[in-house]
C-alpha positions as CSV (number, residue, x, y, z in Angstrom):
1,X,52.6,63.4,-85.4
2,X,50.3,64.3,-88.5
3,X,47.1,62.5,-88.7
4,X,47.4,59.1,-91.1
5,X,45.6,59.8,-94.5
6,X,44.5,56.6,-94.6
7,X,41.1,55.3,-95.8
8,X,38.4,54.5,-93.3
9,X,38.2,51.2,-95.7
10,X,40.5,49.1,-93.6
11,X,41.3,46.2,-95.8
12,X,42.1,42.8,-95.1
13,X,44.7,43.0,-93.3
14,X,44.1,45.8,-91.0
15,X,41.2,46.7,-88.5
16,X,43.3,47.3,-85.0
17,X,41.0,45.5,-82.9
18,X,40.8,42.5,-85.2
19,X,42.5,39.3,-83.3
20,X,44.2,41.3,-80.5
21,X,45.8,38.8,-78.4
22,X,46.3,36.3,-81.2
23,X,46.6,33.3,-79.7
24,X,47.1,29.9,-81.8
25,X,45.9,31.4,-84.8
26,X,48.9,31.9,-87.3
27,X,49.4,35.9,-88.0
28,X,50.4,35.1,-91.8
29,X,46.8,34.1,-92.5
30,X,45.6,37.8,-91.5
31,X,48.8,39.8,-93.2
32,X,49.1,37.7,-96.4
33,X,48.5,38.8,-99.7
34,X,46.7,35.8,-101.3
35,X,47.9,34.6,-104.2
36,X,45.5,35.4,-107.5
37,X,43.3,37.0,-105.4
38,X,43.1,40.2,-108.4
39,X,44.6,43.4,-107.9
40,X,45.9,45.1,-104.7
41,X,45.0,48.8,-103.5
42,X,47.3,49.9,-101.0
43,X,45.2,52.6,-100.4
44,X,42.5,50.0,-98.8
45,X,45.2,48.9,-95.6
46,X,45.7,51.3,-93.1
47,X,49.2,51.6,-91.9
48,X,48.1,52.5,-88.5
49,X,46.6,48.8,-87.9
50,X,47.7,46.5,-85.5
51,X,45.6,43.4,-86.9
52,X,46.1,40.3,-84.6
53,X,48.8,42.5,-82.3
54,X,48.8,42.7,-78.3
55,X,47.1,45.0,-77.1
56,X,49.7,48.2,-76.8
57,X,53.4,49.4,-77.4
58,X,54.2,47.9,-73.6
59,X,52.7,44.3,-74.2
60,X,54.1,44.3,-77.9
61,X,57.5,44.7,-76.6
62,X,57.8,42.4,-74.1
63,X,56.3,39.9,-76.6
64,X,58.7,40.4,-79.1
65,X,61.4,40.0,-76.1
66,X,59.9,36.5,-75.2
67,X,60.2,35.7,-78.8
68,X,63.8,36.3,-79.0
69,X,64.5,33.4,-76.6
70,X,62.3,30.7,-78.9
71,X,63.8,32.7,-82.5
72,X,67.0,31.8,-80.7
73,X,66.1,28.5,-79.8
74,X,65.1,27.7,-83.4
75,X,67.9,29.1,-85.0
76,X,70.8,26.9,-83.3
77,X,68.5,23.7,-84.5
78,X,68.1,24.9,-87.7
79,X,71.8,25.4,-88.3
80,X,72.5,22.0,-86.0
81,X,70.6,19.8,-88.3
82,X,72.3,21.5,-91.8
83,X,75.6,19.9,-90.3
84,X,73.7,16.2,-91.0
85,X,72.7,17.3,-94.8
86,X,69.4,19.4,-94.4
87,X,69.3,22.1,-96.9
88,X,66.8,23.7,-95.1
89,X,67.2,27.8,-94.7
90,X,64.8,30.9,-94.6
91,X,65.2,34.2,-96.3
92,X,63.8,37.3,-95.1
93,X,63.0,40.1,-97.8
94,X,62.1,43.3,-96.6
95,X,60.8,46.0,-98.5
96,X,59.1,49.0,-97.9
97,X,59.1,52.8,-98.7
98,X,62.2,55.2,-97.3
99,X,61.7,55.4,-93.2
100,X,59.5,52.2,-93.4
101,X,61.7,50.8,-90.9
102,X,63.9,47.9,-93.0
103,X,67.1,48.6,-91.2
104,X,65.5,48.8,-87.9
105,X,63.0,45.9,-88.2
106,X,66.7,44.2,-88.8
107,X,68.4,45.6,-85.5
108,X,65.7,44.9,-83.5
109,X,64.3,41.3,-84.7
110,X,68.0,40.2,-85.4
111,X,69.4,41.1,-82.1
112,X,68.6,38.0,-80.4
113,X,69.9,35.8,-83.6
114,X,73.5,33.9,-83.3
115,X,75.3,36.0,-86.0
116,X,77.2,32.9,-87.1
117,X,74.0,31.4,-88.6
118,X,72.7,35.2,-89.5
119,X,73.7,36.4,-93.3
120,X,72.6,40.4,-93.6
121,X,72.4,41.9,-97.4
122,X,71.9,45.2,-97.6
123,X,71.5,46.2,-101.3
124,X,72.4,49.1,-102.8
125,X,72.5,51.1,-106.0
126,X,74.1,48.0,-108.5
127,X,77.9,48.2,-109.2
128,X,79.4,48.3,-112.6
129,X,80.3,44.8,-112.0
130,X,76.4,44.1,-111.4
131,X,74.8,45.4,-114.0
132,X,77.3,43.6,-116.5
133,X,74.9,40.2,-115.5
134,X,71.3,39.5,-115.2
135,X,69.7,41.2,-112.1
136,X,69.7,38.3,-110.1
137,X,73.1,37.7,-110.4
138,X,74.1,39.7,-107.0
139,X,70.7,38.0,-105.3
140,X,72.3,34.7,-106.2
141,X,75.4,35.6,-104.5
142,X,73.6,36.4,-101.4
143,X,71.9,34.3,-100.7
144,X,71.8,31.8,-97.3
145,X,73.5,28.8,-97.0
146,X,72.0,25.4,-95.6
147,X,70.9,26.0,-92.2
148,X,71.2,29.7,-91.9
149,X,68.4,32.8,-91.9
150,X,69.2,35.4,-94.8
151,X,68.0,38.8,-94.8
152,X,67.5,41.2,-97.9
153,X,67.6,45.0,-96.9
154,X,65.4,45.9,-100.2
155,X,66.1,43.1,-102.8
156,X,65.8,41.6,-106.6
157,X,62.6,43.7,-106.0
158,X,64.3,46.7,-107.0
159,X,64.1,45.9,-110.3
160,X,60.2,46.0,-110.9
161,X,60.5,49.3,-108.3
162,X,62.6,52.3,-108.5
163,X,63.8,50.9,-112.1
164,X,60.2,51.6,-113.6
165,X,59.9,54.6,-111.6
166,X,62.6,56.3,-112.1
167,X,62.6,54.9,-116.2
168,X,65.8,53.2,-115.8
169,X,64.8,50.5,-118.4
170,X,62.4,50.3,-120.6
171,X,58.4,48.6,-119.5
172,X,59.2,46.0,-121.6
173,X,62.1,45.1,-119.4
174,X,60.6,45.7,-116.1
175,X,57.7,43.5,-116.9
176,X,59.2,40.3,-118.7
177,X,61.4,40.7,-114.9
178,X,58.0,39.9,-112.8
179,X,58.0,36.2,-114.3
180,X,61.4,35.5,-113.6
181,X,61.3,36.5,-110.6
182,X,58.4,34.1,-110.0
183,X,60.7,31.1,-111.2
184,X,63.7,32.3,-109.3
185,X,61.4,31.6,-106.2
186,X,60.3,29.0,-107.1
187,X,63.4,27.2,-107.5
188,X,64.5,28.8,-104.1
189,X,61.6,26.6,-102.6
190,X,62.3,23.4,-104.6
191,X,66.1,24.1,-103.2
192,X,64.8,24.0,-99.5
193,X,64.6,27.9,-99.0
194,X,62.0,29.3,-96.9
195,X,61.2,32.4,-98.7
196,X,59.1,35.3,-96.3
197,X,58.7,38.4,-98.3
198,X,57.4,41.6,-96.0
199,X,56.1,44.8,-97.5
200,X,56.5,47.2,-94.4
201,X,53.5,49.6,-95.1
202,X,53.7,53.1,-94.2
203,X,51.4,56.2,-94.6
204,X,52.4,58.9,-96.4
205,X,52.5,61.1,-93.1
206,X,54.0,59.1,-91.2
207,X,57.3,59.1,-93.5
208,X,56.6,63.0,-93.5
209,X,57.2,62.7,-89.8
210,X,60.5,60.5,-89.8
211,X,62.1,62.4,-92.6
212,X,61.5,65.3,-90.5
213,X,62.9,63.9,-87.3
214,X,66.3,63.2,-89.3
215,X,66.9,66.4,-90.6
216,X,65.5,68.0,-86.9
217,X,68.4,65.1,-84.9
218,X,71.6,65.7,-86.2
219,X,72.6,62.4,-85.1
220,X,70.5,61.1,-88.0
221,X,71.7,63.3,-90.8
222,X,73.8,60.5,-91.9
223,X,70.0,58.4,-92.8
224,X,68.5,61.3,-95.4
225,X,69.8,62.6,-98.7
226,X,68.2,65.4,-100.8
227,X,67.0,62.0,-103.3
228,X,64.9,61.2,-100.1
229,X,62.6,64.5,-101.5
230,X,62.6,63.9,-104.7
231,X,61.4,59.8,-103.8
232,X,58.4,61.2,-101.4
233,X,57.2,63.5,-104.8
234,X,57.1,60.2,-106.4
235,X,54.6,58.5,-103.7
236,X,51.6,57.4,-106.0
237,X,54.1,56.4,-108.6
238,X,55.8,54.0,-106.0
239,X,52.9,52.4,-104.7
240,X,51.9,51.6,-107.7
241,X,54.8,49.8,-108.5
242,X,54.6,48.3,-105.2
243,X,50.9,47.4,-106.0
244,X,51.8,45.4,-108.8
245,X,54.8,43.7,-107.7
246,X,52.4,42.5,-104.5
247,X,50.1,41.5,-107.3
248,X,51.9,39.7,-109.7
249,X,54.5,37.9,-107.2
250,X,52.9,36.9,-104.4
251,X,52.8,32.9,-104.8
252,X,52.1,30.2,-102.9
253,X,55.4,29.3,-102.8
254,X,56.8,33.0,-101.9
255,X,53.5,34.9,-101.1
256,X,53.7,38.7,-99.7
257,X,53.0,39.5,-96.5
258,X,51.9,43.3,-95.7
259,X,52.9,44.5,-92.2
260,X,51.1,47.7,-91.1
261,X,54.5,50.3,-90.2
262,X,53.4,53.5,-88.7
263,X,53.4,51.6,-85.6
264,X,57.3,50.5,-84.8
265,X,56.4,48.3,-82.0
266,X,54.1,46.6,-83.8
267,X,56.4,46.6,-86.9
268,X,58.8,44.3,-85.4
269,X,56.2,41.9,-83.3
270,X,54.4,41.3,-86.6
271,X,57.8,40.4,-87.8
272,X,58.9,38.2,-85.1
273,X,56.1,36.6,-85.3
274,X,56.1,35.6,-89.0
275,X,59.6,34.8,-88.3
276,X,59.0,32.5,-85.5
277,X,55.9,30.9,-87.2
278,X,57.9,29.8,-90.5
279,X,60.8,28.7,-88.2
280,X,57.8,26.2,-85.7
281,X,56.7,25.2,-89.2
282,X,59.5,24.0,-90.5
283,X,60.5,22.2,-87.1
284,X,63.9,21.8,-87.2
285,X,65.6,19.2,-84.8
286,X,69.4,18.6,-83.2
287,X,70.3,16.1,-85.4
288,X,71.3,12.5,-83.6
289,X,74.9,11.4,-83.2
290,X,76.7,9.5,-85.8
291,X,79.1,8.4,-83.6
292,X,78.9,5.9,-80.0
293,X,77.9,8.7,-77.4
294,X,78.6,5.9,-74.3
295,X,82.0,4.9,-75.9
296,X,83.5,8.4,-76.6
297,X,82.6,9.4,-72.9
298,X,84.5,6.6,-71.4
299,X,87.2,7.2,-73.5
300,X,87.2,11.4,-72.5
301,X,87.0,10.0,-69.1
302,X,90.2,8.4,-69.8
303,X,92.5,11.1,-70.5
């Protein structure tokens, strides 16, 4: 694997020896991107950083595997207690560069997740039908429902991304977009959504390496496309779109968190662990029977 290009200035967020075995202390204080707090370098967070991880790939695993079981755990109460009127949900956005590991951070944080409370939204270049509304209109569609976990596969994002990259609309456009996608958040949060936005932060080599292990495996052929080239020539351009977006939309109610992704393992511990904080935080409960529990027993005992 090529050596990271990353800055010796580790940023906030990084520093792999930095709250190893992090232990009470919530990991979203260490990833976050605080709110206000000016503009963001990407160039200042090393992808390569494990801050607040275990201690290797083989404790990182298994900790992410004991997670699964309380994730789980979590989930069925958080759908139970939407049957008694909680509006209560989360939604997950994940975005990141190509290879930065969206689709696997899904398979392997999702795995242990009851599907039936679990909506997936992988989004895509927009349909016709799409971009005949507002860009949020297919966001809206997709979004959870009370009591279940969403997650966005790229996202309303897109549209302050590869649209002012690639000059799809005009700045003007692309910029008056950054408010309203403030207020769309907001309103997710006064609607009882949860919302944990993750930029999954890779280096510039490492993507060299996994868009080299596609085209070497032809089993993954199927993940790259010659635009996959002409994206990676557009590197600075896309982090700093990235490094606005992270600027201008990271809120208290929706802040971004940045997950250091050259390392896989830690990739999807950091996002367990997110996950599972936001779940404990909200603390959602089996909701108590509205019915007489003694009365219906006797009478199933009766049949």
């Amino acid at each position: 694997m090529a050596t990271s290009k990353s800055p010796s200035k580790a940023g906030p967020a990084s520093g792999s020896d930095a709250g190893h075995g992090l232990r009470g202390a919530q990991l979203r204080s260490l990833l976050r991107i605080a709110p206000h707090s000016g503009p963001v370098d990407l160039a200042a967070y090393d992808a390569g950083a494990t801050p607040g991880g275990p201690k290797g790939k083989k404790q990182g695993v298994a900790e992410t595997e004991r997670m699964r079981v309380r994730l789980a755990g979590l989930q069925e109460k958080l759908f139970a207690q939407s049957t008694a009127g909680d509006r209560r949900r989360l939604l997950v956005v994940l975005q990141g560069m190509d290879t930065s590991g969206k689709g696997g951070t899904v398979k392997h944080v999702a795995s242990g997740l009851n599907p039936g409370g679990l909506r997936v939204r992988a989004f895509k270049t927009p349909t016709d039908e799409e971009r005949a509304h507002n860009f949020l209109w297919r966001i809206r569609k997709a979004l959870p429902l009370p009591g279940e976990i969403g997650v966005f596969d790229r996202s309303h994002y897109e549209d302050v991304l590869i649209v002012r990259v690639q000059n799809l609309v005009s700045a003007a456009t692309w910029n008056r977009r950054y408010a309203e996608i403030n207020r769309f958040e907001r309103s997710l949060a006064d609607d009882g959504v949860t919302v944990i936005k993750l930029f999954l932060h890779i280096s510039y080599d490492e993507q060299l390496d996994r868009l080299l292990s596609r085209l070497d495996n032809p089993a993954k052929h199927w993940k790259f496309t010659p635009g996959d080239i002409e994206d990676r020539e557009r590197w600075p351009a896309y982090q700093e779109a990235y490094q606005t977006a992270l600027e201008r939309c990271s809120t208290e109610n929706a802040p971004w968190y940045l997950v250091p992704a050259d390392h896989k393992w830690y990739r999807n511990w950091a996002v367990s662990r997110l996950l599972l904080e936001h779940l404990e935080e909200i603390d959602p409960a089996y909701p108590k029977a509205d019915f007489d529990v003694a009365e219906n027993r006797r009478s199933l005992l009766a049949t």
